[in-house]
Backbone bond lengths (Angstrom), bond angles and torsions (degrees), N, CA, C in turn:
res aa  C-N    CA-C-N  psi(-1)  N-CA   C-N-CA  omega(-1)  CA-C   N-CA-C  phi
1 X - - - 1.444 - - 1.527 108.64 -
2 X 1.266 121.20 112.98 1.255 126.12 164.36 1.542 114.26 -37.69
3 X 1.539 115.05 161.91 1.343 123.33 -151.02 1.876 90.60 -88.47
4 X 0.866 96.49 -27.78 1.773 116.93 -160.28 1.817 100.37 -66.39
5 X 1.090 98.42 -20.97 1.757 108.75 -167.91 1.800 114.52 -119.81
6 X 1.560 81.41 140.12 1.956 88.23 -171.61 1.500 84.26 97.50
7 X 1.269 84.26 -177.75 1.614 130.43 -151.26 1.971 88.66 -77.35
8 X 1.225 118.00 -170.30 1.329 123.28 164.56 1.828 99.39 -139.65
9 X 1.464 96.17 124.52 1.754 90.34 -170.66 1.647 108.45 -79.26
10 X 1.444 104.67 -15.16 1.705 102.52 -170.35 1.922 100.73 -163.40
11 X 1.052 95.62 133.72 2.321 97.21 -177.49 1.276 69.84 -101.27
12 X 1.054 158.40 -87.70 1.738 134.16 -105.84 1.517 91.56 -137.43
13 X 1.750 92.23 130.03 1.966 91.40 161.13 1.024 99.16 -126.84
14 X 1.460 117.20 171.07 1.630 124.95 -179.53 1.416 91.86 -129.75
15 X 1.653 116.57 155.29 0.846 117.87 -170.57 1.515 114.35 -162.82
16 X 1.423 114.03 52.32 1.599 124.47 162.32 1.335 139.23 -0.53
17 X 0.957 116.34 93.19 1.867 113.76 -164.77 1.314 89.58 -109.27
18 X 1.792 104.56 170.69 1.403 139.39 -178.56 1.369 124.72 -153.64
19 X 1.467 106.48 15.41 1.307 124.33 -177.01 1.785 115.74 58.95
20 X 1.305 109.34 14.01 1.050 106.77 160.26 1.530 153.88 -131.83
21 X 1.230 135.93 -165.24 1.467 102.88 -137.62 1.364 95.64 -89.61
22 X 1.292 138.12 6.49 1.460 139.42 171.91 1.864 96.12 -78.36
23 X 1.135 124.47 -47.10 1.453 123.00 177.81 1.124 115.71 -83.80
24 X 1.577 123.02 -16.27 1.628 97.57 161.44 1.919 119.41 -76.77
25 X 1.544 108.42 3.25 1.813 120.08 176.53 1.242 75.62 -103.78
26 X 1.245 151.13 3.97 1.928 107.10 161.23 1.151 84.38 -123.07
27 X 1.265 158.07 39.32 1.419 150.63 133.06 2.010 106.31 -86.64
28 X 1.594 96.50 -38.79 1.473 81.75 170.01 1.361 133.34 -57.13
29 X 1.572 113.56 -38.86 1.466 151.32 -166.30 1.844 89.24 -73.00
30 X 1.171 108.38 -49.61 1.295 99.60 -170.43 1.533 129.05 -92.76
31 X 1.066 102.42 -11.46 1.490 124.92 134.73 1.348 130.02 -33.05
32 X 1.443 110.48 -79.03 1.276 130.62 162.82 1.292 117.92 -41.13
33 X 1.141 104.70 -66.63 2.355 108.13 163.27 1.571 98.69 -12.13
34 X 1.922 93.99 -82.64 1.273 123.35 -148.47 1.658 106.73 -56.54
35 X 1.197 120.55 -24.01 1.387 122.51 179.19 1.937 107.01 -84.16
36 X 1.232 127.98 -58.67 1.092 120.23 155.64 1.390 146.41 -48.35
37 X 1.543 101.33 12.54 1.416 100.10 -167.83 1.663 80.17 -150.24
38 X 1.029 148.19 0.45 1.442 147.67 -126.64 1.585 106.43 -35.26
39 X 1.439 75.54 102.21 1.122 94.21 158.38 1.639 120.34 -138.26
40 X 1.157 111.85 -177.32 1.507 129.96 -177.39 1.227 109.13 -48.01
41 X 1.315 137.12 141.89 1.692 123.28 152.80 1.426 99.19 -143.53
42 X 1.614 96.21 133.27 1.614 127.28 163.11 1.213 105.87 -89.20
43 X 1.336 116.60 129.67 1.283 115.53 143.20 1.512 115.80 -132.04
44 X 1.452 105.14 154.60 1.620 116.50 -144.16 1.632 92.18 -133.42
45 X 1.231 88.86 153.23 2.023 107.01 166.78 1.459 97.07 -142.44
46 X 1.155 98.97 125.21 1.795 116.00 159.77 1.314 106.63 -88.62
47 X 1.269 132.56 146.67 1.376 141.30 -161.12 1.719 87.84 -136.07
48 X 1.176 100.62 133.15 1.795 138.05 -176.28 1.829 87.87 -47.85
49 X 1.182 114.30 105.87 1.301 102.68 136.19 1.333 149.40 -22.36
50 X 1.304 111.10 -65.41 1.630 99.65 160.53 1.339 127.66 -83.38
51 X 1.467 114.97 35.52 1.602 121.33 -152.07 1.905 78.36 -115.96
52 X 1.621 93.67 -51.29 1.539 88.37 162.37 1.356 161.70 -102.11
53 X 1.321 89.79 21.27 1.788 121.96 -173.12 1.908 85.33 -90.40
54 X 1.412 117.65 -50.19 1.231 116.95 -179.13 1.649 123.71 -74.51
55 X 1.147 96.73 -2.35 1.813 99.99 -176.59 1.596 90.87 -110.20
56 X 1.247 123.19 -36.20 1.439 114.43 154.76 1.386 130.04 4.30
57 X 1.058 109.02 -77.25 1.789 142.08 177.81 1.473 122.56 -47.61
58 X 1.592 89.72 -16.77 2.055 116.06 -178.15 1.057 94.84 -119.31
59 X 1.379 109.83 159.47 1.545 128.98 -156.00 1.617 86.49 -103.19
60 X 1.177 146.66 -56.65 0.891 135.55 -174.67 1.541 135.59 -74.53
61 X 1.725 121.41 37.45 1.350 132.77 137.89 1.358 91.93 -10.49
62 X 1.226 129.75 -147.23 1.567 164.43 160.61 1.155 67.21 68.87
63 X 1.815 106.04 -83.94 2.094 113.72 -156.07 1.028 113.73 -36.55
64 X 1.610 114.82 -47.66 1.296 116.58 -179.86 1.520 132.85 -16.62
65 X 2.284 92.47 -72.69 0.853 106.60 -177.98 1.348 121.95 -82.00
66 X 1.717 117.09 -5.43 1.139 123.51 -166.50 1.812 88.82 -81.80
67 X 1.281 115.95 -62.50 1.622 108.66 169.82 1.666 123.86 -42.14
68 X 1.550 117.48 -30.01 1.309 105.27 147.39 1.687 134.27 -47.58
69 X 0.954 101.40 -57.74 1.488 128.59 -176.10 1.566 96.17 -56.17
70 X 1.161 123.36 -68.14 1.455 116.37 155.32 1.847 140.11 -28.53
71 X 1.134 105.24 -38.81 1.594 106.44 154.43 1.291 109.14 -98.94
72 X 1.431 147.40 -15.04 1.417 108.89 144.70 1.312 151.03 -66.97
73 X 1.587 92.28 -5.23 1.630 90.40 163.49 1.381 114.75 -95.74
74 X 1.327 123.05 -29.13 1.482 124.81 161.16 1.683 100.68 -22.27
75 X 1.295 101.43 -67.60 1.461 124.94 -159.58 1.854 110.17 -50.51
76 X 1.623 83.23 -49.57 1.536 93.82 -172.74 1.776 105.80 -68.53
77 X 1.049 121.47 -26.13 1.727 141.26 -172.67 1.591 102.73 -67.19
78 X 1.207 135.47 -52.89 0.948 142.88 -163.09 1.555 118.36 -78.12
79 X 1.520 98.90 -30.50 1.563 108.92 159.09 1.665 140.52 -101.69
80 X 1.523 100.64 -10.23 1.405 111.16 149.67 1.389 130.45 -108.41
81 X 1.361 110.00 -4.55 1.622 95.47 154.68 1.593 133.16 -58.67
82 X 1.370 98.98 -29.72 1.623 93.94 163.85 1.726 120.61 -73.52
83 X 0.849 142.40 -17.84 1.342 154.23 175.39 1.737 107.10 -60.41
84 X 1.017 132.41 122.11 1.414 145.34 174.11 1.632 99.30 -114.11
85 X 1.291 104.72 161.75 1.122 142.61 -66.55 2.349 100.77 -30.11
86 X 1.118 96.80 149.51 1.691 89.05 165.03 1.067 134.89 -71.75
87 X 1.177 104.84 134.12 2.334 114.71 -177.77 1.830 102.70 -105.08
88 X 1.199 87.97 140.71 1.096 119.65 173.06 1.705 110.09 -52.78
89 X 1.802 125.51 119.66 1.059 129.84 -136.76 1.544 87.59 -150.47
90 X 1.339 116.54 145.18 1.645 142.15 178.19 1.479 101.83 -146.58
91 X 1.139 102.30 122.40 1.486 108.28 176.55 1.501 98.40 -110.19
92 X 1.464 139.95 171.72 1.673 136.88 -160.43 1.480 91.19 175.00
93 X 1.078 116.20 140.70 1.645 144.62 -174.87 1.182 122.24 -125.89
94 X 1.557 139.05 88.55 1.788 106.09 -158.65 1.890 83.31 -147.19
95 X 1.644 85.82 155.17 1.421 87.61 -177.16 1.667 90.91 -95.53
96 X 1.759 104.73 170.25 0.716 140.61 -170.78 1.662 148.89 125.03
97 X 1.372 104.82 -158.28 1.722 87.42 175.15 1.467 107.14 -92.56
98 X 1.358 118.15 156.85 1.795 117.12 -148.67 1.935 90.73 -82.88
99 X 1.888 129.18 -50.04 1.010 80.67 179.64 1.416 137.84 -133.89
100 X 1.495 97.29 46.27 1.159 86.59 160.99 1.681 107.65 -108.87
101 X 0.993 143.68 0.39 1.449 141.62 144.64 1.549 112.92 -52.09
102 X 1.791 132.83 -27.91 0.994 123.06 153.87 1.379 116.56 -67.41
103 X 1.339 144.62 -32.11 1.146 134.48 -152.57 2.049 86.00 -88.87
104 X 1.019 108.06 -55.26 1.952 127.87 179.78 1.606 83.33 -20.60
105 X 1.286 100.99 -63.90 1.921 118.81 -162.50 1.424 121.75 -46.78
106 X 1.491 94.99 -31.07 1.663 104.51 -171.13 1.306 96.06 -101.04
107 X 1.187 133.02 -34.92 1.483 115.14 177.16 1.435 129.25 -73.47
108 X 1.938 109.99 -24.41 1.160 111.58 166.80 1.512 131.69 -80.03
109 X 1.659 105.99 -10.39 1.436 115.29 174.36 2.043 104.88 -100.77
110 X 1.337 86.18 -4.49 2.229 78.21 167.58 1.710 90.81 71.69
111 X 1.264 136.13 51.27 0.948 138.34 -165.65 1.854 106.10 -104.04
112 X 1.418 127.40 110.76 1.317 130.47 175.28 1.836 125.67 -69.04
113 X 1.484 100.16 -5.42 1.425 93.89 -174.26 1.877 90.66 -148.77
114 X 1.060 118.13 -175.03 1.234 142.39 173.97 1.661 110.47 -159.55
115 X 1.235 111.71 120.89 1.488 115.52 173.62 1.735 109.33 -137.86
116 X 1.584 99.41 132.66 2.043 95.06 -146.96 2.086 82.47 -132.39
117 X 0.727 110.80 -170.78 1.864 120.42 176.01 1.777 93.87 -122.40
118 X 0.929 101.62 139.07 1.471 110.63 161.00 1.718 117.47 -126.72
119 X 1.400 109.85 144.40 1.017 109.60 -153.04 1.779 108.27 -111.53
120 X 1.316 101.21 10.49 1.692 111.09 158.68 1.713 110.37 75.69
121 X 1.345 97.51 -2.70 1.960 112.15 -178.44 1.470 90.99 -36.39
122 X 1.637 106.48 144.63 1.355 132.62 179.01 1.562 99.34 -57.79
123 X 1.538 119.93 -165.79 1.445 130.42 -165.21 2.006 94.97 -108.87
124 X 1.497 106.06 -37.81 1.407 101.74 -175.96 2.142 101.08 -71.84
125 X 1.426 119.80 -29.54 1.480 116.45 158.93 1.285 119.28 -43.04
126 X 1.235 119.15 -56.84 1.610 132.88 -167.64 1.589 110.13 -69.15
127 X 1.545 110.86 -28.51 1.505 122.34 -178.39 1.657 111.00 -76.58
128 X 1.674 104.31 -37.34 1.862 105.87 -176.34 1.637 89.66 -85.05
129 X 1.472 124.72 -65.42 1.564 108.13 -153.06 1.237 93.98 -102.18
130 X 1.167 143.41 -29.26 1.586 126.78 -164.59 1.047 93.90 95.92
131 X 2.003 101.69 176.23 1.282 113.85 -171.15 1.422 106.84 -148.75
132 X 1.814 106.82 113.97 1.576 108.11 -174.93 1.584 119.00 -42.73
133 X 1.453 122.94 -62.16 1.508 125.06 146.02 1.354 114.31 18.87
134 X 1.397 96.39 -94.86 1.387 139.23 -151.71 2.044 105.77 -65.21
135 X 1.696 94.56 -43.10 1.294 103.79 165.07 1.576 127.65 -73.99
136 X 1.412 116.62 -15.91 1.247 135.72 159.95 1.613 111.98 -73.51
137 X 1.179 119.28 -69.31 1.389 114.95 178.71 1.902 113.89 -54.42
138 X 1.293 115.75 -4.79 1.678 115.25 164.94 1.151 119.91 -70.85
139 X 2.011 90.12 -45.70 2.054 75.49 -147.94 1.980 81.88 -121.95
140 X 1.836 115.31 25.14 1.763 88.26 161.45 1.530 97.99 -83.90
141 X 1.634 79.33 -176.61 1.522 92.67 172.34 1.729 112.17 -133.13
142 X 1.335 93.88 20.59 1.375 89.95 166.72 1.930 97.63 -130.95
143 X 1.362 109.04 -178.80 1.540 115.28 -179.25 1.144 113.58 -56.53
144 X 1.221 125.88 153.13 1.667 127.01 -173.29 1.686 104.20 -153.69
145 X 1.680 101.42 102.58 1.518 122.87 -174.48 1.471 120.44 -57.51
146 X 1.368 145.80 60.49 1.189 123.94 -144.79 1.759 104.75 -109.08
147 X 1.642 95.79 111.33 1.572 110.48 -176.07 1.774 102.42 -84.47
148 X 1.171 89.00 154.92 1.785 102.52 -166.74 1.462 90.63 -101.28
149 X 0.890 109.41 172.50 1.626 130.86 -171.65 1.856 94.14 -69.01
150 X 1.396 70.42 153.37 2.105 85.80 -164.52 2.110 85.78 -80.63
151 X 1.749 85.05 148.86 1.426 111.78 163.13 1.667 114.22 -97.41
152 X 1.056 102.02 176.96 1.633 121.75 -178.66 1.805 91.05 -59.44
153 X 1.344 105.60 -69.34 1.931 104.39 -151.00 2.077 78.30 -89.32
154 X 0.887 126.61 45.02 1.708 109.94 -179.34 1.608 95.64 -63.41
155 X 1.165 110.28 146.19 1.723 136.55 158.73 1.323 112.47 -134.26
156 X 1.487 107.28 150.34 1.609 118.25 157.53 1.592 103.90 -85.76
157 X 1.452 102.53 119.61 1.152 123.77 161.31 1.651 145.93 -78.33
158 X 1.609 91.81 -8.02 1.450 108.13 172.99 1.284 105.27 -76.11
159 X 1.400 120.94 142.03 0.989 113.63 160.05 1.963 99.38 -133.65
160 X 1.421 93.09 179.97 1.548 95.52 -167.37 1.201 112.47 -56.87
161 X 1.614 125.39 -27.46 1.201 127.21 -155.69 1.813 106.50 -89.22
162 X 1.235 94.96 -35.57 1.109 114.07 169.25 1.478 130.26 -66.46
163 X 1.412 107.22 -25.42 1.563 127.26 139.46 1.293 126.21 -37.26
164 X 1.619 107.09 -69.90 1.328 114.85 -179.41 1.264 97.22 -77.03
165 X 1.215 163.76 -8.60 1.130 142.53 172.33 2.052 114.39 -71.77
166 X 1.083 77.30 -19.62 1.971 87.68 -167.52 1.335 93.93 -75.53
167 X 1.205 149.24 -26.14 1.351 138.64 -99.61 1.750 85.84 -136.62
């Protein structure tokens, strides 16, 4: 079934990275969404709070974040260049705390899904620092996809049909 036909299950996903390899499997995943459903995809980096309270103090913020902004698209490039046909892509850089600046993100971009990596941290982890995830899945208010850290044989299991079947 062409992309053009049926219903559309989702226009906008968001899709939270951390440069790591649990978020480059929910950038794949969310990828994959966003192409079967074509829709929109954001993907976002929150930048450490005190990463920028301390770069503060230097005149060159902007670069900073502009050199941020620069490896997230690196980042984002490397996992949708394999993807055919191409979806429509927003990359966003913003300081702050990761989630409620993700949740801020999805409501100001009208965003229908959220798909984030989770990184499976024990219960005594989640008790000292918390868990961006976990703080996302509280306070969104829309669904929030949270893929576990990639395995050896990992696959995407969605398939289109299986799309339209949810729907």
């Amino acid at each position: 079934m062409p992309r053009s036909e049926g219903p559309r299950v989702f226009r906008s996903i968001l899709c939270p990275v951390d440069f790591s390899s649990n978020s480059r499997m929910a950038l794949r995943y969310a990828v994959m969404l966003a192409r079967l459903s074509d829709a929109h995809l954001l993907v976002l980096y929150v930048t450490d709070p005190l990463l920028v309270t301390a770069a503060a103090s230097r005149p060159d913020v902007r670069a900073m974040l502009a050199s941020t902004e620069g490896d997230l698209r690196r980042f984002v490039s490397s996992v949708t260049t394999r993807s055919t046909p191409a979806i429509a892509t927003t990359v966003l850089t913003i300081p702050g705390k990761p989630p409620s600046e993700i949740v801020k993100a999805a409501d100001r971009h009208n965003c229908d899904l959220i798909v984030m990596g989770y990184r499976g941290a024990g219960r005594a982890s989640r008790l000292l620092f918390g868990s961006t995830t976990e703080g996302v899945v509280r306070t969104s208010r829309i669904p929030v996809v949270a893929v576990p850290p990639a395995r050896r044989s990992a696959r995407l299991p969605v398939s289109r049909r299986a799309l339209r079947r949810a729907s």
